[in-house]
SERO-336801 format. One record per residue: residue in three letters; z, y, x of N, C-alpha, C in turn. Coordinates in pm, whole numbers, padded with zeros to 5 digits, always signed. Each point is the difference from the previous one (the first is absolute). Example, Ala and Ser with C-alpha at 12.3 -4.5 7.8 and 13.67 -1.06 7.14 Angstrom:
ALA+00780-00569+01319+00000+00119-00089+00000+00120+00090
SER-00072+00105-00035+00006+00119+00082+00073+00109-00077
END
This chain:
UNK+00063+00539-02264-00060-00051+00123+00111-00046+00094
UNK-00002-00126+00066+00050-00065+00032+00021+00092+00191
UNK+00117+00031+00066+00042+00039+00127-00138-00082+00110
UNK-00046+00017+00088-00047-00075+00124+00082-00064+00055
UNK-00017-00120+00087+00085-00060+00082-00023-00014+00138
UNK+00030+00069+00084-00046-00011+00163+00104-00081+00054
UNK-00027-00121+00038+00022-00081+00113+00046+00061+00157
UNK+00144-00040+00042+00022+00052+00155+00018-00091+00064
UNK-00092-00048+00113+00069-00140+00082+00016+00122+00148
UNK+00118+00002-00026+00111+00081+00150+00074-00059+00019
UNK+00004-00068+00106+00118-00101+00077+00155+00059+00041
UNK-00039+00186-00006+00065+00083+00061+00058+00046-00090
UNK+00171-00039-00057+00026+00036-00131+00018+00140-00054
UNK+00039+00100+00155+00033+00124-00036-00168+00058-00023
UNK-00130-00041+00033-00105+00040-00010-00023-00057-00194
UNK+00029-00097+00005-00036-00089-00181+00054+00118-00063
UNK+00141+00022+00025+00088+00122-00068-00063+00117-00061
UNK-00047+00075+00148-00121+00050-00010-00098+00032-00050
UNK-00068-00100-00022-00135-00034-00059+00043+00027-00187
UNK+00101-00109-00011+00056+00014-00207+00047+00098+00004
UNK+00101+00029+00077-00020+00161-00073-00081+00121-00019
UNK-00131-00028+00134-00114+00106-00059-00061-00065-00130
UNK-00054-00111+00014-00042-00025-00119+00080-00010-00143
UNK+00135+00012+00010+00067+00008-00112+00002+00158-00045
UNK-00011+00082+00087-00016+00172-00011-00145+00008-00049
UNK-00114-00096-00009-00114+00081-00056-00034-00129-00092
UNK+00086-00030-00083-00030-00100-00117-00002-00105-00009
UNK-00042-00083+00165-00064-00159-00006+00161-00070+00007
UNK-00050-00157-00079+00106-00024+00085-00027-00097+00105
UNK+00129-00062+00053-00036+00002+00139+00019-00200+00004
UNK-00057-00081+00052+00054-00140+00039+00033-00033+00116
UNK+00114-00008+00085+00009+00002+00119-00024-00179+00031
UNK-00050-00029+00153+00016-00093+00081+00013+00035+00094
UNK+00057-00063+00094+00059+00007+00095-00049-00080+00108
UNK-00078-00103-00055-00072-00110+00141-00162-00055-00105
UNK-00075-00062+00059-00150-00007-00019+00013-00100-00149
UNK+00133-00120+00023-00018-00089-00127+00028+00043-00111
UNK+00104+00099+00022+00051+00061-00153-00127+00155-00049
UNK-00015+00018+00084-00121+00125-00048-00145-00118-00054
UNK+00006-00104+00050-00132-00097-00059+00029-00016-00199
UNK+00127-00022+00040+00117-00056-00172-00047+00156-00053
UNK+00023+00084+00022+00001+00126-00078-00098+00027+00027
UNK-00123-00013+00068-00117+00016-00092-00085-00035-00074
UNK+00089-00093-00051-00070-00094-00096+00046+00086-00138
UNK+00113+00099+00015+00001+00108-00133-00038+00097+00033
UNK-00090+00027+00075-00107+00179-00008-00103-00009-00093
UNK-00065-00050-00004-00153-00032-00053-00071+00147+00093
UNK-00028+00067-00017-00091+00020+00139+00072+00190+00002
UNK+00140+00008+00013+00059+00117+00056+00035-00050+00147
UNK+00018+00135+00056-00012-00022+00163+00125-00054+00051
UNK-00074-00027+00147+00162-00095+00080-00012+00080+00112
UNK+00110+00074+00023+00039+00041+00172+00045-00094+00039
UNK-00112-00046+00130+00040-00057+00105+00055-00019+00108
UNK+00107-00027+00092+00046-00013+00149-00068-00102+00070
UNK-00059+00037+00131-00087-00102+00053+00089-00123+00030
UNK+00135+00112+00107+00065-00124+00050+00119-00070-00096
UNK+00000-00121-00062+00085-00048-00118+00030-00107+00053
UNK+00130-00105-00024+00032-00133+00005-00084-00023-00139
UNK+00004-00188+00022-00054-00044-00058-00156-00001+00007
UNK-00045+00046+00120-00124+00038-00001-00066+00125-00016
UNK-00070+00053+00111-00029+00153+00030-00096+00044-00143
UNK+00012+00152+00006-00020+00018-00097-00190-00024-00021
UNK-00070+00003+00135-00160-00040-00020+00005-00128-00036
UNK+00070-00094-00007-00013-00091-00025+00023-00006-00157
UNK+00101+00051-00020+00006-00005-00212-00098+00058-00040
UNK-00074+00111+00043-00116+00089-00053-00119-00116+00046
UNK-00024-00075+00086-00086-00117-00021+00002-00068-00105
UNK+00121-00080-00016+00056-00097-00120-00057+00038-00075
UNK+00069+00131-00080-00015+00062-00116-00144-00002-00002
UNK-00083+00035+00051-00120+00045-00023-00091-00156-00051
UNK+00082-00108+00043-00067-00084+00002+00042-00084-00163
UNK+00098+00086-00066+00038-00026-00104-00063+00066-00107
UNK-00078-00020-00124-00108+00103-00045+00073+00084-00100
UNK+00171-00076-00037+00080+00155-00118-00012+00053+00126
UNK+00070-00015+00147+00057+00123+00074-00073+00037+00080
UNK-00141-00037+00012-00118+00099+00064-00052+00110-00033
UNK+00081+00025-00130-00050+00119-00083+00124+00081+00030
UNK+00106+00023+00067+00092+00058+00031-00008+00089+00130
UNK-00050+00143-00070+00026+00121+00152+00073+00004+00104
UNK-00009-00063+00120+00123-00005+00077-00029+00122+00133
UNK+00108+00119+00017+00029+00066+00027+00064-00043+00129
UNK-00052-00016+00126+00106-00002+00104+00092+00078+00053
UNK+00103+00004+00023+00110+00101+00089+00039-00071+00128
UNK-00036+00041+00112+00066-00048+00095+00020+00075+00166
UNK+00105-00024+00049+00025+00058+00096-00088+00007+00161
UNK-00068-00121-00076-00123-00047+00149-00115+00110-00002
UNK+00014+00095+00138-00091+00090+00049-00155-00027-00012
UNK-00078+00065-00014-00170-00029+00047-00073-00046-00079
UNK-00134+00047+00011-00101-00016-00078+00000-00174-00011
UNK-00011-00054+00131-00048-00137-00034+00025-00067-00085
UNK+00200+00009-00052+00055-00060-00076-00052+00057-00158
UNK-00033+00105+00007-00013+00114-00142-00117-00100-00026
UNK-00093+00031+00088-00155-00042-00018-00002-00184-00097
UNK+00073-00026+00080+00048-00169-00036+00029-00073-00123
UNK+00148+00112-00028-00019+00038-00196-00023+00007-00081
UNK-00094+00099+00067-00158+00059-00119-00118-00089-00017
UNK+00011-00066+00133-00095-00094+00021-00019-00114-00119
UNK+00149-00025+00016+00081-00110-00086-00010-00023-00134
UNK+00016+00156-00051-00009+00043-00135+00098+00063-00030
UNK+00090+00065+00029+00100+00062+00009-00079+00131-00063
UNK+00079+00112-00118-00045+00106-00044+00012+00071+00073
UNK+00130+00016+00066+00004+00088+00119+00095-00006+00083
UNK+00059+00085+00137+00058-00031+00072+00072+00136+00030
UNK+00155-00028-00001+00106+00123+00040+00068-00025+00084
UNK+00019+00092+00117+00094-00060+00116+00121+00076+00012
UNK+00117-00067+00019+00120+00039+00004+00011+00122+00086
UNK+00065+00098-00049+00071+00076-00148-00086+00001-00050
UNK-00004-00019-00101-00104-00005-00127+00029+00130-00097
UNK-00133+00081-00015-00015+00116-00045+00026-00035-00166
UNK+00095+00005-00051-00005-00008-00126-00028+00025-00092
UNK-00108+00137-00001-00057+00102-00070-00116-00104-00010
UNK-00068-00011+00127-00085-00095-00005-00050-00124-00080
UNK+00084-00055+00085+00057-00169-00076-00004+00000-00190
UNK+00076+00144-00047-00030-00056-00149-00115+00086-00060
UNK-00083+00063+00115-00097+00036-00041-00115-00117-00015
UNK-00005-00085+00111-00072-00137+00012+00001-00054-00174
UNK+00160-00022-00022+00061-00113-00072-00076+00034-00153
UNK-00015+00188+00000-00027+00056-00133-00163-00039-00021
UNK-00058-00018+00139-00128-00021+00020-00032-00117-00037
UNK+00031-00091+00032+00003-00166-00031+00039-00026-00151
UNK+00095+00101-00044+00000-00052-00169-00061+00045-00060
UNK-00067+00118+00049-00086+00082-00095+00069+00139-00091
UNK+00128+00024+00094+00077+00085-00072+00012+00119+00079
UNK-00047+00109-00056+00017+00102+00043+00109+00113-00026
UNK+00071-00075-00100+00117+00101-00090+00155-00032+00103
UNK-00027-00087+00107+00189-00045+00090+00039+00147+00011
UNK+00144-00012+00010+00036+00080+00073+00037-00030+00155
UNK+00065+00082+00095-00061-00008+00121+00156+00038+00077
UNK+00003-00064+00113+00134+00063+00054+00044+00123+00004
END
């Protein structure tokens, strides 16, 4: 059986860092981007494993790629997981609204987060930070 591949669009490199190495500690591996065009390019190799998202990205915010995408029918089938530092329901609500699987706000509980991730693949066997 072939590893998972979770997608990171973090603009914030010491946060991307971050991110691959949790997911390199519980099996997945990891595709980093860094701005909205290159996370569009790399998800065109998920087929429908999840993408952590950053709202705020060059190249175009990150609600705006989770529009795109959605409007693309391979990458509408792609779980997208938001992370972001923006406070309050409204923005959370917005997300979800959107289609977003779910929403984590900076610091991001990591126990959490790959509890989501195990949820979305259908895997209950990860290990866990």
């Amino acid at each position: 059986m072939s590893r998972k591949r979770i997608l990171i669009v973090e603009d914030d490199a010491s946060m991307r860092q971050v991110l691959i190495a949790q997911m390199k500690t519980n099996d997945y591996d990891a595709l980093p981007a860094a701005d909205a065009l290159t996370a569009l390019a790399q998800a065109q190799k998920l087929s429908s494993d999840p993408l952590l998202l950053d709202l705020g990205l060059p190249g175009g915010g990150g609600l705006n790629l989770m529009q795109r995408m959605q409007s693309i029918p391979k990458l509408a089938v792609i779980p997208i997981i938001v992370i972001s530092a923006r406070a309050g329901s409204p923005i959370e609500r917005e997300v979800l609204d959107k289609g977003a699987a779910a929403f984590f706000k900076k610091p991001i509980d990591f126990g959490e987060l790959l509890k989501k991730i195990r949820e979305l693949l259908g895997d209950a066997s990860g290990k866990t930070v």
